[in-house]
mmCIF file of the N, C-alpha and C atoms, coordinates in Angstrom:
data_MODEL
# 
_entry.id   MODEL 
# 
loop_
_atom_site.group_PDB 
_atom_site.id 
_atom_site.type_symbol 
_atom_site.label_atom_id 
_atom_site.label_alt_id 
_atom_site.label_comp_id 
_atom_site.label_asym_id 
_atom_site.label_entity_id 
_atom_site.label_seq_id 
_atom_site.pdbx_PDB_ins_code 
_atom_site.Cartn_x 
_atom_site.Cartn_y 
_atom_site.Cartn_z 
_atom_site.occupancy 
_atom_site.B_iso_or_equiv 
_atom_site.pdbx_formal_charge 
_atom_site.auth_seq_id 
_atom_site.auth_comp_id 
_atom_site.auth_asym_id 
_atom_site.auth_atom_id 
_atom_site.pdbx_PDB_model_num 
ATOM 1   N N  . UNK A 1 1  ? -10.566 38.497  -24.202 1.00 0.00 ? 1  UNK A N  1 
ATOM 2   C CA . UNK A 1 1  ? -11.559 37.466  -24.039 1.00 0.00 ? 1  UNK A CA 1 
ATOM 3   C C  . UNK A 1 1  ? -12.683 38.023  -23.163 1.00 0.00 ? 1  UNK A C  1 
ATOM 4   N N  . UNK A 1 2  ? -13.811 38.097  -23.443 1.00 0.00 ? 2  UNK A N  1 
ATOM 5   C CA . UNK A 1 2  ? -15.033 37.974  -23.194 1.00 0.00 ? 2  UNK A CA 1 
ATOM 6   C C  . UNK A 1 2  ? -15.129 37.681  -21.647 1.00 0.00 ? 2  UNK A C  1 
ATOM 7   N N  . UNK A 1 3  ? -15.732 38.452  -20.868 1.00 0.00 ? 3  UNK A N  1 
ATOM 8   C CA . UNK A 1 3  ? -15.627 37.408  -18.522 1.00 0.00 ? 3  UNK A CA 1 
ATOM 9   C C  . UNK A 1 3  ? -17.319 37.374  -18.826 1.00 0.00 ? 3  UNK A C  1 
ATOM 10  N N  . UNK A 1 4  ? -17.257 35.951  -18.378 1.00 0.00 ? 4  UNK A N  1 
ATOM 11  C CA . UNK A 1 4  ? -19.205 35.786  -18.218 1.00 0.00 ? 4  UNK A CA 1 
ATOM 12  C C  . UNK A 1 4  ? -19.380 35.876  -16.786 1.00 0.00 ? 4  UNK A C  1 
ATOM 13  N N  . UNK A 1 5  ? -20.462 36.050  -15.861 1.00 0.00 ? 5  UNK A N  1 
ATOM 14  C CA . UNK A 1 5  ? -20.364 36.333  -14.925 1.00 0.00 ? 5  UNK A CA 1 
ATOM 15  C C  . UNK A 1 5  ? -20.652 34.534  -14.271 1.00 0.00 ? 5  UNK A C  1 
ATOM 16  N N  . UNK A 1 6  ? -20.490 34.182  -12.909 1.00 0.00 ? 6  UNK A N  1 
ATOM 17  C CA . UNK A 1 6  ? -20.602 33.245  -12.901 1.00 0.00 ? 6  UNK A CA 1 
ATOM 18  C C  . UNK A 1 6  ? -22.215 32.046  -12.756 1.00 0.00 ? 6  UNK A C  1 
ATOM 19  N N  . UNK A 1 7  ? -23.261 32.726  -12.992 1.00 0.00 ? 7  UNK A N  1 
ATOM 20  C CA . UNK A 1 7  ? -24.175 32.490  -12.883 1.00 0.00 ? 7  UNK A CA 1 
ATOM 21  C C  . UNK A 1 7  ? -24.209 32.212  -14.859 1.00 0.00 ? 7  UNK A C  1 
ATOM 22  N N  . UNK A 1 8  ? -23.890 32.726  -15.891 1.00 0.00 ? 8  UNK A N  1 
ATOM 23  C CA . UNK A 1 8  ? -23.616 32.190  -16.807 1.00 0.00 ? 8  UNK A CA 1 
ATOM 24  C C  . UNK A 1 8  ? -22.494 31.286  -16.896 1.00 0.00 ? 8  UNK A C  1 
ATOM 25  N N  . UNK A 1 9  ? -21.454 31.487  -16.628 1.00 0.00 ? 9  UNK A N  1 
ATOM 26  C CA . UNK A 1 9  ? -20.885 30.493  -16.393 1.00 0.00 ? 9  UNK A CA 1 
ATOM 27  C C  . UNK A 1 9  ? -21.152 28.697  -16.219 1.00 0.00 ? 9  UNK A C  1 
ATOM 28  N N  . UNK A 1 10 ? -22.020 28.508  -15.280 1.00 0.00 ? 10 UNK A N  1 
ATOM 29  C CA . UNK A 1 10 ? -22.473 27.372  -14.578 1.00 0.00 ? 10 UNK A CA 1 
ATOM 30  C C  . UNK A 1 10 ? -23.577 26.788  -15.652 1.00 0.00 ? 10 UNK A C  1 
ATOM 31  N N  . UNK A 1 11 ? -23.913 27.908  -16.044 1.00 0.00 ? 11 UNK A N  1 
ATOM 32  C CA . UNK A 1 11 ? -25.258 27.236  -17.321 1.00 0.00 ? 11 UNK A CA 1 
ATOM 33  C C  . UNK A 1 11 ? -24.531 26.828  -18.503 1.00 0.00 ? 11 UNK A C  1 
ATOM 34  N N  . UNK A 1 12 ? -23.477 27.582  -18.947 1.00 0.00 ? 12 UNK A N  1 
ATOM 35  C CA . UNK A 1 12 ? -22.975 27.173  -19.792 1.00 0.00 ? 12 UNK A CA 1 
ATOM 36  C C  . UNK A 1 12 ? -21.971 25.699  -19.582 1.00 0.00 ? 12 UNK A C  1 
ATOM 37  N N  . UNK A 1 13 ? -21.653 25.197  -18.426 1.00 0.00 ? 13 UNK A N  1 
ATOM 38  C CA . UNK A 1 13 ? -20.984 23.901  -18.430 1.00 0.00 ? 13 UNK A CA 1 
ATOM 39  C C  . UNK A 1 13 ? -21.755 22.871  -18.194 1.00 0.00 ? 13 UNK A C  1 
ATOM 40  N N  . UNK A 1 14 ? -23.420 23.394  -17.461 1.00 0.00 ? 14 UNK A N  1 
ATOM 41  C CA . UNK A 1 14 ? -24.344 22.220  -17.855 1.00 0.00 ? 14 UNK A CA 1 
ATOM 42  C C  . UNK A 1 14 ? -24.591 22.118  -19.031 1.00 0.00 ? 14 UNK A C  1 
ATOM 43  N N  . UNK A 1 15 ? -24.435 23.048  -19.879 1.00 0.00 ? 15 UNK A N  1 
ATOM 44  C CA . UNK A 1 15 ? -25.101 22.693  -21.060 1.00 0.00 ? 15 UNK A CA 1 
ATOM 45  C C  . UNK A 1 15 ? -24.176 21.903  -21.804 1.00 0.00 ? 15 UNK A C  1 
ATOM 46  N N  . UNK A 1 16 ? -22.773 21.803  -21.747 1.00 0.00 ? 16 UNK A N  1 
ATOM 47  C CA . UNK A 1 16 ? -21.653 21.099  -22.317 1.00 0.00 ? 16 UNK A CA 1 
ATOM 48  C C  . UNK A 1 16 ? -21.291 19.663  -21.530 1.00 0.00 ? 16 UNK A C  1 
ATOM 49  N N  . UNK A 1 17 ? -21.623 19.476  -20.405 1.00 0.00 ? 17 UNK A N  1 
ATOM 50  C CA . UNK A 1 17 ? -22.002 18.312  -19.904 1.00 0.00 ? 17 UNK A CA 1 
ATOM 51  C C  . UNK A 1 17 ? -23.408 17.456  -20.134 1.00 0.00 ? 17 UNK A C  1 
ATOM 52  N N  . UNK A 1 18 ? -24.257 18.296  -20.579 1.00 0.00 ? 18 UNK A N  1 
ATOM 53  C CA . UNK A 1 18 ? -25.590 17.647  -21.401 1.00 0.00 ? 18 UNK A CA 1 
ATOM 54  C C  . UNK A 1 18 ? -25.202 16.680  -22.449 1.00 0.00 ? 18 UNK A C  1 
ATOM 55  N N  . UNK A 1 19 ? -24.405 17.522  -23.594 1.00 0.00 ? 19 UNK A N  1 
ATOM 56  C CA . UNK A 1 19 ? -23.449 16.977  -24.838 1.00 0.00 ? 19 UNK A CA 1 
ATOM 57  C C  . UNK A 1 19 ? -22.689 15.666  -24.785 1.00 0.00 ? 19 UNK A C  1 
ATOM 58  N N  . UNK A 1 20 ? -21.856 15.425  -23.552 1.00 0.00 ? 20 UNK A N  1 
ATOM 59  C CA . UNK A 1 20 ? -21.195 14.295  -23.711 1.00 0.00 ? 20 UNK A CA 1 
ATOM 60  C C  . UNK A 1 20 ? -21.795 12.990  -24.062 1.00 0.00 ? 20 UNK A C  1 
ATOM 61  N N  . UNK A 1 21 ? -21.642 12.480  -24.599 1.00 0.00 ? 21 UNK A N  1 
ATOM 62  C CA . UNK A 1 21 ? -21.477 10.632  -24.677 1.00 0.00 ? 21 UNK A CA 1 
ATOM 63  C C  . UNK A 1 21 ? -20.730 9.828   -23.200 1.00 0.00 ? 21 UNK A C  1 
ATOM 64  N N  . UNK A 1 22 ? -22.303 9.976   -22.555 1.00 0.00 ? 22 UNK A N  1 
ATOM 65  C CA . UNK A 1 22 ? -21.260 9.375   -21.304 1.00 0.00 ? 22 UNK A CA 1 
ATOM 66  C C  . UNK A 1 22 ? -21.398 7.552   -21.598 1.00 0.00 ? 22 UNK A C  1 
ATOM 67  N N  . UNK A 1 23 ? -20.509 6.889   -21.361 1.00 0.00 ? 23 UNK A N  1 
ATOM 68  C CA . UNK A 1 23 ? -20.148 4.985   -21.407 1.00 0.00 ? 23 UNK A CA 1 
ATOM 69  C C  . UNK A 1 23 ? -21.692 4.854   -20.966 1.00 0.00 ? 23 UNK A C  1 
ATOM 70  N N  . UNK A 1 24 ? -22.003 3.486   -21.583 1.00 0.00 ? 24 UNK A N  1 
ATOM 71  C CA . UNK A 1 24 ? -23.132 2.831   -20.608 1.00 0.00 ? 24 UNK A CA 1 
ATOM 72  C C  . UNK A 1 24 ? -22.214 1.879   -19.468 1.00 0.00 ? 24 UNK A C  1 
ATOM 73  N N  . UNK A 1 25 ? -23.078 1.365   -18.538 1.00 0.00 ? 25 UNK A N  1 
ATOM 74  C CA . UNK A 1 25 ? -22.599 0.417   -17.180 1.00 0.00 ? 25 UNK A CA 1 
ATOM 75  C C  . UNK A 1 25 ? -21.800 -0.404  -18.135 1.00 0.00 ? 25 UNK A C  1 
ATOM 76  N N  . UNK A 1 26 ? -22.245 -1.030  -19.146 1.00 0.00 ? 26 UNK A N  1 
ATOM 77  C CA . UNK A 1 26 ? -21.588 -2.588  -19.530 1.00 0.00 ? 26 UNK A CA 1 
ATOM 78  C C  . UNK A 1 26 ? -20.149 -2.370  -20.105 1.00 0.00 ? 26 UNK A C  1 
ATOM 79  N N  . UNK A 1 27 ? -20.214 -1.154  -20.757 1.00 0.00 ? 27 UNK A N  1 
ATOM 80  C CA . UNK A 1 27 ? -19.169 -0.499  -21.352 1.00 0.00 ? 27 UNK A CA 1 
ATOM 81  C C  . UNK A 1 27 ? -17.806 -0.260  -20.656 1.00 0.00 ? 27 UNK A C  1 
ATOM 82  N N  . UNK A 1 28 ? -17.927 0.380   -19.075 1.00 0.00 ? 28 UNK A N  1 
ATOM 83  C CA . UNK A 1 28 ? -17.875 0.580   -18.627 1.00 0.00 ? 28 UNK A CA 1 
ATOM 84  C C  . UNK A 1 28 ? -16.575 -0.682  -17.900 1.00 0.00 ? 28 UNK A C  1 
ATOM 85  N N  . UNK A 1 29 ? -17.746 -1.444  -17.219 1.00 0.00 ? 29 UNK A N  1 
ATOM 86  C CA . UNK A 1 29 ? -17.257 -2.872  -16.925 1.00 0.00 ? 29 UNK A CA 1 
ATOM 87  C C  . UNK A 1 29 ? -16.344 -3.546  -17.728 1.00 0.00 ? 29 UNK A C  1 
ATOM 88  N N  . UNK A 1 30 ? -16.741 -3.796  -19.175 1.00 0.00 ? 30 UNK A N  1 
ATOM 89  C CA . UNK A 1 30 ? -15.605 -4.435  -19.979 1.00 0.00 ? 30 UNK A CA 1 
ATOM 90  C C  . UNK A 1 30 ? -14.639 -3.648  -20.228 1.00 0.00 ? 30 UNK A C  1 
ATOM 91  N N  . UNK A 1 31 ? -14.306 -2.719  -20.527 1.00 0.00 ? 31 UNK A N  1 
ATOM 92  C CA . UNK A 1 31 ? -13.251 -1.569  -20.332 1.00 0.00 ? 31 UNK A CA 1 
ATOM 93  C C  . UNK A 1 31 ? -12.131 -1.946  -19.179 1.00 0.00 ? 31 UNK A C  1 
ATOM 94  N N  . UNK A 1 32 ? -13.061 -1.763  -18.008 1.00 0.00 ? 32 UNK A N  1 
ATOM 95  C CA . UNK A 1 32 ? -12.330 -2.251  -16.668 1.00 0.00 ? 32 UNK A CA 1 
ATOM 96  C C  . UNK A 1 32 ? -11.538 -3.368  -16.626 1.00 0.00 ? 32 UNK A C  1 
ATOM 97  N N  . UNK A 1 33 ? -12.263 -4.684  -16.831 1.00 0.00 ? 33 UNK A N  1 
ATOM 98  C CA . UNK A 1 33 ? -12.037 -5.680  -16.988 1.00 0.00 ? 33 UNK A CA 1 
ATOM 99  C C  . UNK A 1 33 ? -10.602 -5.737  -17.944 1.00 0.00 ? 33 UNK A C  1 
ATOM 100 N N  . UNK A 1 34 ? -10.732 -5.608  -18.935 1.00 0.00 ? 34 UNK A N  1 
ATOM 101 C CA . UNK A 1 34 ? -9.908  -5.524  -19.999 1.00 0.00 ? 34 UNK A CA 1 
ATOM 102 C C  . UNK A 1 34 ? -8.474  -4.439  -19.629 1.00 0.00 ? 34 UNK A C  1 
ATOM 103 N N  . UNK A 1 35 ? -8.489  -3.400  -19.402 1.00 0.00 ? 35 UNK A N  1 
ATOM 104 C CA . UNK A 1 35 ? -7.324  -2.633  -18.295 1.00 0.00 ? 35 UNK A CA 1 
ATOM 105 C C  . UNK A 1 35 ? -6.853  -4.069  -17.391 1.00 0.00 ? 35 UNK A C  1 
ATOM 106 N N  . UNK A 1 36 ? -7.621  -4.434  -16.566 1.00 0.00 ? 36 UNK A N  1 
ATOM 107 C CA . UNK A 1 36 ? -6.671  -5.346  -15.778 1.00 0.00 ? 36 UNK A CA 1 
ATOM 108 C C  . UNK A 1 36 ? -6.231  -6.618  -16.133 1.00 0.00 ? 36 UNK A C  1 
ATOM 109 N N  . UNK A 1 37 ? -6.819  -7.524  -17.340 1.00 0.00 ? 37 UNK A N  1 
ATOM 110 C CA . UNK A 1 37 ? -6.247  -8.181  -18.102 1.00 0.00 ? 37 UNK A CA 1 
ATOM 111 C C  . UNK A 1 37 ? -5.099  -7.854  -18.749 1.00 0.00 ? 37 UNK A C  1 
ATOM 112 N N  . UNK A 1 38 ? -4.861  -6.625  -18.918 1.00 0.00 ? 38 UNK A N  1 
ATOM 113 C CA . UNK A 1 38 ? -3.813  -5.935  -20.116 1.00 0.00 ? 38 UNK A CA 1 
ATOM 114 C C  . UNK A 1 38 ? -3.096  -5.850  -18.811 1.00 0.00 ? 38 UNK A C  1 
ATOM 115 N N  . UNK A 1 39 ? -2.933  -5.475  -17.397 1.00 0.00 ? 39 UNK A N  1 
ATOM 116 C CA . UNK A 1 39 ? -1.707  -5.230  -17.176 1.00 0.00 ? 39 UNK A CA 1 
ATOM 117 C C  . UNK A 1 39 ? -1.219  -6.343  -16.172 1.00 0.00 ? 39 UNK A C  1 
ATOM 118 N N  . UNK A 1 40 ? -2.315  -7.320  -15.986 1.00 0.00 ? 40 UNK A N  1 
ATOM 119 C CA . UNK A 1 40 ? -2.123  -8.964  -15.482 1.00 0.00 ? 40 UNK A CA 1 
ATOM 120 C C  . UNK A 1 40 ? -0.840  -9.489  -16.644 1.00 0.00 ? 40 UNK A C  1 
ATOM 121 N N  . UNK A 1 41 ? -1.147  -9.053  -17.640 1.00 0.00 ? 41 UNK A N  1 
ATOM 122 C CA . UNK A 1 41 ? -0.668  -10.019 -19.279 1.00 0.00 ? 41 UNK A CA 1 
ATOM 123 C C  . UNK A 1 41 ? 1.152   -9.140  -18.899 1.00 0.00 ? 41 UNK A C  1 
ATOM 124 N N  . UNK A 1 42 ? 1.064   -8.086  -19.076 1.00 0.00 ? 42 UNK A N  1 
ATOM 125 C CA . UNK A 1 42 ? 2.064   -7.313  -18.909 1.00 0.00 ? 42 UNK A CA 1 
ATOM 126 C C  . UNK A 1 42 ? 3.065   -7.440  -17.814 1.00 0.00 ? 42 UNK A C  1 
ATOM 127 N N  . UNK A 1 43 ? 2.460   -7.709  -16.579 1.00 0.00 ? 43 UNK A N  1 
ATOM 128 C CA . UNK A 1 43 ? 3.201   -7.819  -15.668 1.00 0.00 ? 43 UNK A CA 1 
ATOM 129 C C  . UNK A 1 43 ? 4.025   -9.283  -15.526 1.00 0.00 ? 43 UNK A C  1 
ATOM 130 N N  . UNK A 1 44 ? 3.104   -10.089 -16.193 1.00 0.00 ? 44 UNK A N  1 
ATOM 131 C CA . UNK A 1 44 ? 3.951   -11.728 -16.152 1.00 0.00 ? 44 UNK A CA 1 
ATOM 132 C C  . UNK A 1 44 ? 4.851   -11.130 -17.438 1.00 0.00 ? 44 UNK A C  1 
ATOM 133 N N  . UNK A 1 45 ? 4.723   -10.360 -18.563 1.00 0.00 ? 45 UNK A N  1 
ATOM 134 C CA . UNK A 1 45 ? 5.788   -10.375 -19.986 1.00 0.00 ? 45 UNK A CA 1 
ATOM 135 C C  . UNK A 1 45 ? 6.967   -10.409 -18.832 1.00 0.00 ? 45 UNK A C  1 
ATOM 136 N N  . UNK A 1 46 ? 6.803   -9.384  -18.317 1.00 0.00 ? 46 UNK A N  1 
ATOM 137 C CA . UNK A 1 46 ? 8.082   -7.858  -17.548 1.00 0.00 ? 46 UNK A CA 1 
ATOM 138 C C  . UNK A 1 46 ? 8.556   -9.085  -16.593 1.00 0.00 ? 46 UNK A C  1 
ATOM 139 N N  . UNK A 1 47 ? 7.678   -10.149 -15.667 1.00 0.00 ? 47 UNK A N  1 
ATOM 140 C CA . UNK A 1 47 ? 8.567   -10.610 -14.925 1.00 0.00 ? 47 UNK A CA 1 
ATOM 141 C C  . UNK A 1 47 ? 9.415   -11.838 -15.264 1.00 0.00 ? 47 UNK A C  1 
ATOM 142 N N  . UNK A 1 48 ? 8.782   -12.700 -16.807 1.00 0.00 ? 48 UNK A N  1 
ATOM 143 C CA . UNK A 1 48 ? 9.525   -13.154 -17.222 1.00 0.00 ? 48 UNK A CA 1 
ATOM 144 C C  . UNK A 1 48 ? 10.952  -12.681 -18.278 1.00 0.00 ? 48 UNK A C  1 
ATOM 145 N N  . UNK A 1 49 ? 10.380  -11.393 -18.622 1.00 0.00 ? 49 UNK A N  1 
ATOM 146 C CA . UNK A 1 49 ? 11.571  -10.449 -19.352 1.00 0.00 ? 49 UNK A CA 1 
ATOM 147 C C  . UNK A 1 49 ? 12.667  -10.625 -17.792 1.00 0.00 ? 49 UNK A C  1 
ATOM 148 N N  . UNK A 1 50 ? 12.420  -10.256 -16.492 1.00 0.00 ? 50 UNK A N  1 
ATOM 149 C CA . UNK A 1 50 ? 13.366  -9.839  -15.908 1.00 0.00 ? 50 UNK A CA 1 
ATOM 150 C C  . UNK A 1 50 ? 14.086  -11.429 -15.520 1.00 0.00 ? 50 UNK A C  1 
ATOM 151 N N  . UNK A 1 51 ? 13.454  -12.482 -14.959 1.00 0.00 ? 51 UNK A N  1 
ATOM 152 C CA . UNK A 1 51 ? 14.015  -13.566 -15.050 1.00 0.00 ? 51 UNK A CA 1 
ATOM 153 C C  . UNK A 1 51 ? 15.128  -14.306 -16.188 1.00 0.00 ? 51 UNK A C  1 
ATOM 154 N N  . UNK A 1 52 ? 14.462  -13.840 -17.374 1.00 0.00 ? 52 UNK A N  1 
ATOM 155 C CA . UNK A 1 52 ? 15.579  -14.227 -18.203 1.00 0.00 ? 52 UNK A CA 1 
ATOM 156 C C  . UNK A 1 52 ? 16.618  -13.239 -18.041 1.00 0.00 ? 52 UNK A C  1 
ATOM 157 N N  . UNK A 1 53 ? 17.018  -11.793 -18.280 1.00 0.00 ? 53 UNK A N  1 
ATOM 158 C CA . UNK A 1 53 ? 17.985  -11.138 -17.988 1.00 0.00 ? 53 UNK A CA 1 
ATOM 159 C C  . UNK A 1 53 ? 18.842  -11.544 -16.989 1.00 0.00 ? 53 UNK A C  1 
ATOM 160 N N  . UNK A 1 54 ? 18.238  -12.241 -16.092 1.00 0.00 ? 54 UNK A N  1 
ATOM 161 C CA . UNK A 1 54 ? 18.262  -12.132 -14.663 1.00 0.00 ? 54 UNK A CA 1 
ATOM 162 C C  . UNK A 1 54 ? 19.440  -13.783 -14.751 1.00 0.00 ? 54 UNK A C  1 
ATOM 163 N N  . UNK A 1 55 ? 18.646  -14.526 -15.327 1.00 0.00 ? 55 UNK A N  1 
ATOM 164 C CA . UNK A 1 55 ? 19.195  -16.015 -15.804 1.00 0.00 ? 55 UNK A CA 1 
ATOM 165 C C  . UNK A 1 55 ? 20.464  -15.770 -16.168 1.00 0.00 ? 55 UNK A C  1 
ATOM 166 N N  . UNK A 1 56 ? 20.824  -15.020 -17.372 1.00 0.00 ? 56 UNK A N  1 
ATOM 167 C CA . UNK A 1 56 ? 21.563  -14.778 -18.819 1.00 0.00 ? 56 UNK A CA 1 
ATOM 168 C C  . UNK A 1 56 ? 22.745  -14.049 -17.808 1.00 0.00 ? 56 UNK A C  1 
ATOM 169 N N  . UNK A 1 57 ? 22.438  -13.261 -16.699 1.00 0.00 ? 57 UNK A N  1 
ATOM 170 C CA . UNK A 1 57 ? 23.422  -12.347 -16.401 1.00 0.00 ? 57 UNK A CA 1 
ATOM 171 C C  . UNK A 1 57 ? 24.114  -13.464 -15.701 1.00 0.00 ? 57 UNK A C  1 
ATOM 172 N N  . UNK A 1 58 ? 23.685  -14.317 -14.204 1.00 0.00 ? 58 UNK A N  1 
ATOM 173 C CA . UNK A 1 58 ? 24.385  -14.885 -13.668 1.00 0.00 ? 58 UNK A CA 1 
ATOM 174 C C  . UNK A 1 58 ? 25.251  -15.920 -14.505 1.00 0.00 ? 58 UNK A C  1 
ATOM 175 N N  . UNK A 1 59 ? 24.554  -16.483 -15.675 1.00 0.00 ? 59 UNK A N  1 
ATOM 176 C CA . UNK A 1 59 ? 25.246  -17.069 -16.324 1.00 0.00 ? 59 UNK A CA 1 
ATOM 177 C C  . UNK A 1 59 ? 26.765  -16.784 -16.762 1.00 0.00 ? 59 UNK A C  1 
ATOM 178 N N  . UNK A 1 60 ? 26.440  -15.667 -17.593 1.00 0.00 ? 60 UNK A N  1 
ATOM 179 C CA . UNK A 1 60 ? 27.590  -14.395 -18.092 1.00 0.00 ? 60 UNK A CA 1 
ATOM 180 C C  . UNK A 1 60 ? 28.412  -14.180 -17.052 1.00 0.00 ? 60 UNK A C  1 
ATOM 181 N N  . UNK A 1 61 ? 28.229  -14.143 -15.836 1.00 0.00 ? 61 UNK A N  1 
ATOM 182 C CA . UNK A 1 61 ? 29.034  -13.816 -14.249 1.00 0.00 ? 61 UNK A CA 1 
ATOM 183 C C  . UNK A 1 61 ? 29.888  -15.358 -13.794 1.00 0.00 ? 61 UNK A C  1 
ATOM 184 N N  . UNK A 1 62 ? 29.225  -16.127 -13.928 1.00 0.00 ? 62 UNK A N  1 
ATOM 185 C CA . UNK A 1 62 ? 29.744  -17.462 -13.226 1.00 0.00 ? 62 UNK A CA 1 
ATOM 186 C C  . UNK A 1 62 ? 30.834  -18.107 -14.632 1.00 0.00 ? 62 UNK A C  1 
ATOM 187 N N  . UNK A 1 63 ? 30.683  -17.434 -15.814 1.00 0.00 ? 63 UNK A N  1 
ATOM 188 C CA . UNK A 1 63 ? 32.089  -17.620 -16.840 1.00 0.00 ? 63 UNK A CA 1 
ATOM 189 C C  . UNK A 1 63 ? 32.935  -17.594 -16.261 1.00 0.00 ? 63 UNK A C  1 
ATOM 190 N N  . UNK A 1 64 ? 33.270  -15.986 -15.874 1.00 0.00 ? 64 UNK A N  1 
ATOM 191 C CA . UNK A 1 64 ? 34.362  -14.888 -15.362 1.00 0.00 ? 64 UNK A CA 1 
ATOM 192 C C  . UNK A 1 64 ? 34.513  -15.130 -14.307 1.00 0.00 ? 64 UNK A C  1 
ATOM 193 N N  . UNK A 1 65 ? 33.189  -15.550 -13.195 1.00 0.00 ? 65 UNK A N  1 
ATOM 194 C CA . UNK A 1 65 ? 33.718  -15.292 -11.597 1.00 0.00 ? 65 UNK A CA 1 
ATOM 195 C C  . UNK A 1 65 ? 34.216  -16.432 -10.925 1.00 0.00 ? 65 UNK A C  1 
# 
């Protein structure tokens, strides 16, 4: 492989950071927004998933115990 020295180097990753598609602000924001909706939504599934387990087991226990 090819060693560029580092003064090419540096030109060449501005020039590939020129390229990107960076988000606009709004984009950005609803993205955000939406991540913490998704793991607001998730975290009540998981804590009602664990309540019922949670229900079902003592149930299953107070048969036997």
């Amino acid at each position: 492989m090819a060693r560029t020295n580092p003064l090419q180097f540096i030109q060449q990753v501005r020039s590939e950071v020129g390229k990107v598609a960076w988000p606009t602000r709004r984009e950005v924001l609803l993205t955000t927004v939406m991540v913490f909706i998704m793991a607001t939504v998730t975290a009540i599934f998981f804590a009602l998933v664990d309540l019922a387990i949670k229900g079902g087991l003592r149930g299953l226990l107070s048969l036997f115990g």
